[in-house]
C-alpha positions as CSV (number, residue, x, y, z in Angstrom):
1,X,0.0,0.0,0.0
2,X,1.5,3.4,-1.5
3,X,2.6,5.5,2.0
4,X,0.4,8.8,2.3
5,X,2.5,11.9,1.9
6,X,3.2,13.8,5.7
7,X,1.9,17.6,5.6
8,X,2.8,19.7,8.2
9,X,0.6,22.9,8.7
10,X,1.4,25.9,11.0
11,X,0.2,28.6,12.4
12,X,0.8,31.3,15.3
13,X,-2.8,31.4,16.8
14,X,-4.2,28.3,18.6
15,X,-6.4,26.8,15.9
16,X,-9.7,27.0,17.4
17,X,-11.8,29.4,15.3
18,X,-9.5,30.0,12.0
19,X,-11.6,28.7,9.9
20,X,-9.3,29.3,6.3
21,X,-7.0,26.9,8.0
22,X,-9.0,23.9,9.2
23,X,-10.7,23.8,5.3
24,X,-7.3,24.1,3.8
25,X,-6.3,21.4,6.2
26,X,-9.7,19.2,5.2
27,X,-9.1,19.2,1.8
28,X,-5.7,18.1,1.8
29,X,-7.0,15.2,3.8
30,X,-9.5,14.9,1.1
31,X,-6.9,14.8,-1.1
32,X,-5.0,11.6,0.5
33,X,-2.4,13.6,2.7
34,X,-1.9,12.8,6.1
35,X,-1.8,16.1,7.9
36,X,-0.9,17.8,10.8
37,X,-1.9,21.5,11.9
38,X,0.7,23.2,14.7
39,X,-0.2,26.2,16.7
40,X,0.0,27.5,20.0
41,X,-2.1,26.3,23.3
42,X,-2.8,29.6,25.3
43,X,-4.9,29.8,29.0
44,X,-8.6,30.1,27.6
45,X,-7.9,27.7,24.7
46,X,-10.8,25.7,23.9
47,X,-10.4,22.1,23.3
48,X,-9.9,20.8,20.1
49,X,-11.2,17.5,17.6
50,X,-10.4,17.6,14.3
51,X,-10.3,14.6,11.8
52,X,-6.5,15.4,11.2
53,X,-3.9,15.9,13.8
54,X,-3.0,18.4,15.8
55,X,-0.1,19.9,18.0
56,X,-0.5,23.0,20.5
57,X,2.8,24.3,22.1
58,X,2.5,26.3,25.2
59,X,4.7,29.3,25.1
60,X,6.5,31.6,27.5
61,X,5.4,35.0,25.6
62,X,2.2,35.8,24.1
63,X,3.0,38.5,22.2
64,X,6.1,40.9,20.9
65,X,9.2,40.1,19.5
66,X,9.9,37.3,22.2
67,X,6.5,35.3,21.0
68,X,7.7,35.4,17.5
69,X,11.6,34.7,18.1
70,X,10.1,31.6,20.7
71,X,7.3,30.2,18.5
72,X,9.6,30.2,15.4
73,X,12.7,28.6,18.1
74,X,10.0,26.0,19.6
75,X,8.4,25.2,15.6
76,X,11.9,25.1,14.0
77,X,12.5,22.2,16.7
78,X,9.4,20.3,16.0
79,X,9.6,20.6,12.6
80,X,13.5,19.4,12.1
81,X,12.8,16.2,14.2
82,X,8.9,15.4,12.4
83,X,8.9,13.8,9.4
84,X,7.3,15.5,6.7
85,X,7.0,15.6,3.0
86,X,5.5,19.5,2.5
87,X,5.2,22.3,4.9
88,X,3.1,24.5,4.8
89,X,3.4,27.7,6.7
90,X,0.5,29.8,7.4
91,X,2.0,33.8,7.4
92,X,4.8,35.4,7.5
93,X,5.0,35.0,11.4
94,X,5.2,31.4,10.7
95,X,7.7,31.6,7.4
96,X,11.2,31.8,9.9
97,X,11.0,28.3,11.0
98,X,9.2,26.7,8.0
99,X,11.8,28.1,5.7
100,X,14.7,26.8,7.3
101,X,13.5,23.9,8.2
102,X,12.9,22.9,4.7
103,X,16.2,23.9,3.4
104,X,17.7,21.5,6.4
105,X,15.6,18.4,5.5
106,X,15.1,19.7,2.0
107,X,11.0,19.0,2.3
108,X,8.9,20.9,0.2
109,X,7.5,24.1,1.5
110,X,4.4,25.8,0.3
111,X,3.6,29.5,1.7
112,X,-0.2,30.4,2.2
113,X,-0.1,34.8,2.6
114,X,-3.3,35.1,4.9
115,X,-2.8,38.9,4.5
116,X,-0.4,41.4,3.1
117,X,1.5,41.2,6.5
118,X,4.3,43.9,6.2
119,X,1.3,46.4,5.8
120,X,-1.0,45.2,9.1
121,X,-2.2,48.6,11.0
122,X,0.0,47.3,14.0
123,X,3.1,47.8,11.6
124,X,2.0,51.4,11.0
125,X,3.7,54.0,12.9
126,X,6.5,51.5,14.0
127,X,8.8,52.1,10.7
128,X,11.8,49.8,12.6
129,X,9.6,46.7,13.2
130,X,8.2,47.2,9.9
131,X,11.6,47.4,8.4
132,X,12.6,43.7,10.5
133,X,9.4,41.8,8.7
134,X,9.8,43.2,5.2
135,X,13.9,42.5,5.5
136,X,12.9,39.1,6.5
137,X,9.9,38.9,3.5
138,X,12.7,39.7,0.8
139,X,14.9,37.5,1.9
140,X,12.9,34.2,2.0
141,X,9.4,35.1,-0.5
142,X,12.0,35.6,-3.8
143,X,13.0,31.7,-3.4
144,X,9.8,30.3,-2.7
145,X,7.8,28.4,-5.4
146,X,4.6,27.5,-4.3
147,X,2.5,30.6,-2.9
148,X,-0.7,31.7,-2.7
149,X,-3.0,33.9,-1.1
150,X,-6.5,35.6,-0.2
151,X,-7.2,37.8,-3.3
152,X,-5.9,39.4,-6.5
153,X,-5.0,42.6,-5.0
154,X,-2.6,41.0,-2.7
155,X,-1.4,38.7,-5.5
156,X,-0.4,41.1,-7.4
157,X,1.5,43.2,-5.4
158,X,3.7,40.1,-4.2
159,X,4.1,39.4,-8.1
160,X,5.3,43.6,-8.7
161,X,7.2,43.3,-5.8
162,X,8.8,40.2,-6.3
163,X,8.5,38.9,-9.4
164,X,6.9,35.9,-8.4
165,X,3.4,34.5,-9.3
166,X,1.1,34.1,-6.0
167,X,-2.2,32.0,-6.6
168,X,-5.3,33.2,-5.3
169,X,-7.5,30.7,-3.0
170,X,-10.3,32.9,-1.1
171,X,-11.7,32.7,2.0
172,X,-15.0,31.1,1.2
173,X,-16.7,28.9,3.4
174,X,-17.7,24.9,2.4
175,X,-20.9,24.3,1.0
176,X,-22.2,21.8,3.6
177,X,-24.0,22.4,6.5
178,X,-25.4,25.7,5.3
179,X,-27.8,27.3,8.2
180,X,-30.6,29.9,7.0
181,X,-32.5,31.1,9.6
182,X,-36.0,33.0,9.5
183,X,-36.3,35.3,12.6
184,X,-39.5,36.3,14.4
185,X,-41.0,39.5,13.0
186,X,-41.3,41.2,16.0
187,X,-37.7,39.6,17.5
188,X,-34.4,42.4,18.3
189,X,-32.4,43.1,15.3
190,X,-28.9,41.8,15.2
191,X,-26.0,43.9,13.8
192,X,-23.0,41.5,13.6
193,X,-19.6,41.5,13.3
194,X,-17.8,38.3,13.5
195,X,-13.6,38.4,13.2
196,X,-10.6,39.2,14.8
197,X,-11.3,42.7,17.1
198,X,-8.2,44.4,16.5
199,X,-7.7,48.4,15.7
200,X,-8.4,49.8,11.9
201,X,-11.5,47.1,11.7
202,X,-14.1,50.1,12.5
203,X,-15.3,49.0,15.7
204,X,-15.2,52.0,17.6
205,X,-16.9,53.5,15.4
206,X,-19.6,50.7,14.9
207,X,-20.4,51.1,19.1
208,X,-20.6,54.9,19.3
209,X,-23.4,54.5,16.3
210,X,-25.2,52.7,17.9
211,X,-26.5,56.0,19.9
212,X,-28.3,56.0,17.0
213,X,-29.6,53.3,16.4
214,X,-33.1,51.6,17.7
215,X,-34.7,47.8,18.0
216,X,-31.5,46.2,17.6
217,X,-28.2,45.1,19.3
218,X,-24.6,45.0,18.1
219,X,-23.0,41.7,18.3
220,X,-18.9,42.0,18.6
221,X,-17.9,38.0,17.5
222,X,-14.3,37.6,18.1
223,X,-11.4,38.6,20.6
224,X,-8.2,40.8,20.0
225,X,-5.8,43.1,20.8
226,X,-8.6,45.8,21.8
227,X,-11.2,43.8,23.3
228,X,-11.1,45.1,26.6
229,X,-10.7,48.6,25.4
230,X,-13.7,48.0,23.5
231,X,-15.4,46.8,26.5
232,X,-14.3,49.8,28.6
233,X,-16.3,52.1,25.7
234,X,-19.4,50.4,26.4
235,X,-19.4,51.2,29.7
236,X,-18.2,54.8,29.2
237,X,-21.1,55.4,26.1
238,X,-23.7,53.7,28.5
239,X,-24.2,51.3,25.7
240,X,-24.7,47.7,27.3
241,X,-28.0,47.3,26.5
242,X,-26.7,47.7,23.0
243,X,-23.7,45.6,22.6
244,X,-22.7,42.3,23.4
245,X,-19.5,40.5,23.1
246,X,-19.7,36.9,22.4
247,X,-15.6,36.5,22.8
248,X,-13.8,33.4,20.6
249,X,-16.3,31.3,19.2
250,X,-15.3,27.8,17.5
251,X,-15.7,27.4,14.1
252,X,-19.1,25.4,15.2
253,X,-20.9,28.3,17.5
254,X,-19.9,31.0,14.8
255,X,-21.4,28.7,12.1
256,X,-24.8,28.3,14.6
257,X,-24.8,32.7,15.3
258,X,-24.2,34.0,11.8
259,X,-27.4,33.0,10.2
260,X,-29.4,35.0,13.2
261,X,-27.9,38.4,12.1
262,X,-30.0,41.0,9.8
263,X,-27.1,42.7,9.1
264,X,-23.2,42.0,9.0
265,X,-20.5,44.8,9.3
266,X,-17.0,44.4,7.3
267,X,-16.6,48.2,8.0
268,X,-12.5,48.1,8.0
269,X,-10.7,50.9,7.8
270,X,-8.2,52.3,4.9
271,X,-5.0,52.1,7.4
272,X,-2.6,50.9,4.7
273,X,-2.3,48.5,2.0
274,X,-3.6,45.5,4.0
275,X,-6.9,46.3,4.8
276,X,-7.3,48.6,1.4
277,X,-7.1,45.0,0.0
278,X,-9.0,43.3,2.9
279,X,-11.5,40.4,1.2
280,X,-12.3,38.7,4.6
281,X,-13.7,35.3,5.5
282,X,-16.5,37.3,7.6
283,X,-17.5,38.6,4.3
284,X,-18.1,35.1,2.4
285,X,-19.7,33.7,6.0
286,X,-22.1,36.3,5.9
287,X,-23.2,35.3,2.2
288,X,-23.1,31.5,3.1
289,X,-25.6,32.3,5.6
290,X,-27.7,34.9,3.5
291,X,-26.7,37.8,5.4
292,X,-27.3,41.2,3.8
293,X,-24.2,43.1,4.5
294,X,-21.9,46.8,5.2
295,X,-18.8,47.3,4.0
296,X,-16.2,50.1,3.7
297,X,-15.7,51.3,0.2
298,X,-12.2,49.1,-0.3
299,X,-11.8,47.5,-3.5
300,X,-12.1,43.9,-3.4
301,X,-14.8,44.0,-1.3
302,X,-16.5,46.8,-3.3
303,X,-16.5,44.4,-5.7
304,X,-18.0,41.3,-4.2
305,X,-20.7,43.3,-3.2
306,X,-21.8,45.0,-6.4
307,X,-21.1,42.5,-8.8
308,X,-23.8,40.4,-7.2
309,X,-25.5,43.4,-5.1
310,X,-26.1,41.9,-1.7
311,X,-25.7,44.8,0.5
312,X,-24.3,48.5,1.5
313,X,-21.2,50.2,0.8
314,X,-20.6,53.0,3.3
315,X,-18.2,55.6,2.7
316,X,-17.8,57.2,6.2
317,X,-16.8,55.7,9.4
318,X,-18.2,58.7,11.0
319,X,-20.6,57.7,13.7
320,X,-24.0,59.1,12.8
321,X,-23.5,58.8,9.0
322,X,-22.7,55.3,10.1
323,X,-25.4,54.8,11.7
324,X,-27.3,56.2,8.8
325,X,-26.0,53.4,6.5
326,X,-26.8,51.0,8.9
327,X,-30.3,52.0,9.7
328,X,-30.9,51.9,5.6
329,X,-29.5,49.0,5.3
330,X,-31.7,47.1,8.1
331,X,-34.9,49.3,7.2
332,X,-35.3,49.6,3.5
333,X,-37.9,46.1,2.6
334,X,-37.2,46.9,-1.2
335,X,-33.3,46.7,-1.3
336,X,-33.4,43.7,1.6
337,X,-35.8,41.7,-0.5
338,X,-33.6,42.2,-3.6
339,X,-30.4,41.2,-1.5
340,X,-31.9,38.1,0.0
341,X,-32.6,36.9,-3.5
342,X,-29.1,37.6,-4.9
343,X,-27.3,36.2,-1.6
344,X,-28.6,32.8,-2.4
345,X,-27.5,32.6,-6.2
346,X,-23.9,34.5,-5.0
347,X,-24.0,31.3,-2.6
348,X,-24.2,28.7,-5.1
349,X,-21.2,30.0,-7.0
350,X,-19.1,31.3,-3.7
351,X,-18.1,27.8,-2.3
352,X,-15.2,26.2,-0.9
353,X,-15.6,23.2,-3.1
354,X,-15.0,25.5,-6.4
355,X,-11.9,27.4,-4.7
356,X,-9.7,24.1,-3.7
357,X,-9.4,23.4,-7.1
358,X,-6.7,26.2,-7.0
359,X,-5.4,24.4,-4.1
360,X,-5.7,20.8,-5.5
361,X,-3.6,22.2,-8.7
362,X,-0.9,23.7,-5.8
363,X,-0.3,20.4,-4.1
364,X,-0.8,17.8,-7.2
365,X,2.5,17.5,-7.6
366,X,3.3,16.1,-3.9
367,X,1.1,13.4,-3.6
């Protein structure tokens, strides 16, 4: 019997709710390789079942330059003494290790770009921490082969940049186990956002509306950097009764709350070329689960939502004119009805099933 090929997967988080990883990681089961996803195991993780392996390390540092310089220590070690037949490193906070691992053992490596990293809104304002990650991005992204990320935008720069073709697999959930849920006429109003709550991604902006807003609740789905923070506005605006926080959900309770929102916010802001060229998974969850949306006026989500017209595009993150949008968006019957109708035909051709054939053509060659 022919021996399965060994993937190794990794990632900096601690698996539980990234969701672009555990469907890369089910295909390539899918696809005969034996996988196994690494992360990191933090205080509040969650446990864990997956149909391939996994591996959490517990680290000393949780964030900083001493959680980067450990994970990529503590993964280097794994992966030198694991045998493997492809890595495949998850972001350039993951690339260290991978990379020289598989010039040591000479395995295959395979990079997935979740975002254009060197241009995150934590990097801006910090020019000498931002020069460290794009030194080590030129010296390890012009000798990789296989590459691909989250949209064209992002492609494209990598290939101006380096001269180096990236592929393009989006973030677009699976087909099966589709939830569509029809709410109570009379029932609270739900304004979601689901995703990592970290600065630039409007959210301030999105509670401070909500002084505006009537019959219906802002729903914060995620943790982050300014959680808390977040929290702490809340209390100062006198908005509890407005906005709840769910914290990290698995990939299972996100799946179960997303159909139960009227309205879902992918309001980031333009703080750099990263999220200018934002196409989140939030954004293809939200259609999965027939979700009329608001976005900010950034390209590649601009044109998601006109080509197949399934919700808002506002072009200020100014409270009240935020509110505005958002009111519109939840009150006009006409433009609602018309969205509902085009969010199940985008559905049909928006699936993860078409997508992995970009990544089946990626990893054909290794099995």
């Amino acid at each position: 019997m022919k021996r399965k090929k060994q993937i190794i997967v990794s990632v900096t988080n601690d698996l539980v709710a990234d969701n672009r990883v555990h469907k890369v990681c089910t295909s390539l089961e899918e696809m005969g390789f034996s996988v196994m996803l690494v992360g990191r195991e933090l205080n509040n993780s969650q446990s864990i079942t997956r149909s391939y392996q996994t591996h959490r390390m517990r680290l000393l540092f949780s964030k900083g330059a001493c959680f980067y310089a450990e994970y990529n220590f503590r993964l280097f070690l794994f992966l030198l003494f694991r045998k493997a037949d492809v890595l495949l490193a998850n972001d350039l906070d993951a690339l260290a290790a991978n990379y020289l691992a598989s010039k040591i053992k000479r395995s295959a490596l395979v990079y997935d770009s979740h975002e254009y990293f060197t241009e995150v809104p934590e990097l801006i304002g910090r020019p000498r921490i931002k020069r460290i990650w794009e030194w080590l991005e030129s010296k390890m992204l012009p000798n990789l082969k296989h590459c691909y990320t989250v949209c064209d935008s992002i492609a494209t720069v990598y290939n101006e940049k380096y001269g180096m073709p990236f592929q393009v697999v989006r973030n677009i959930p699976t087909s099966k186990n589709t939830v569509q849920l029809n709410k109570k006429e009379n029932q609270q109003k739900i304004i979601l956002y689901q995703g990592a709550v970290n600065i630039g991604r409007g959210l301030e902006q999105a509670i401070k509306a909500m002084h505006f807003i009537e019959g219906a609740q802002l729903v914060i789905a995620g943790d982050g950097d300014i959680k808390e923070q977040l929290e702490e506005l809340v209390s100062t605006e006198k908005l509890e009764n407005k906005v709840r926080f769910t914290g990290r959900l698995t990939i299972e309770e996100l799946a179960k709350l997303t159909p139960t929102a009227d309205l879902g916010l992918s309001i980031e802001e333009d703080l750099g070329l990263n999220y200018r060229f934002a196409l989140p998974n939030k954004l293809f969850d939200y259609i999965r689960s027939g979700v009329p949306m608001l976005i900010s006026d950034l390209p590649e989500m601009k044109a998601i939502v006109e080509k197949y017209n399934i919700g808002a595009i506002s072009n200020s993150h100014d409270p009240k004119e935020l509110a505005n949008a958002i009111n519109e968006a939840l009150d006009n019957s006409d433009k609602r009805k018309i969205w509902k109708t085009n969010l199940v035909q985008a559905s049909k051709e928006l699936t993860w099933e078409n997508e992995a054939e970009v990544l089946k053509g990626i990893f054909a060659e290794f099995r």
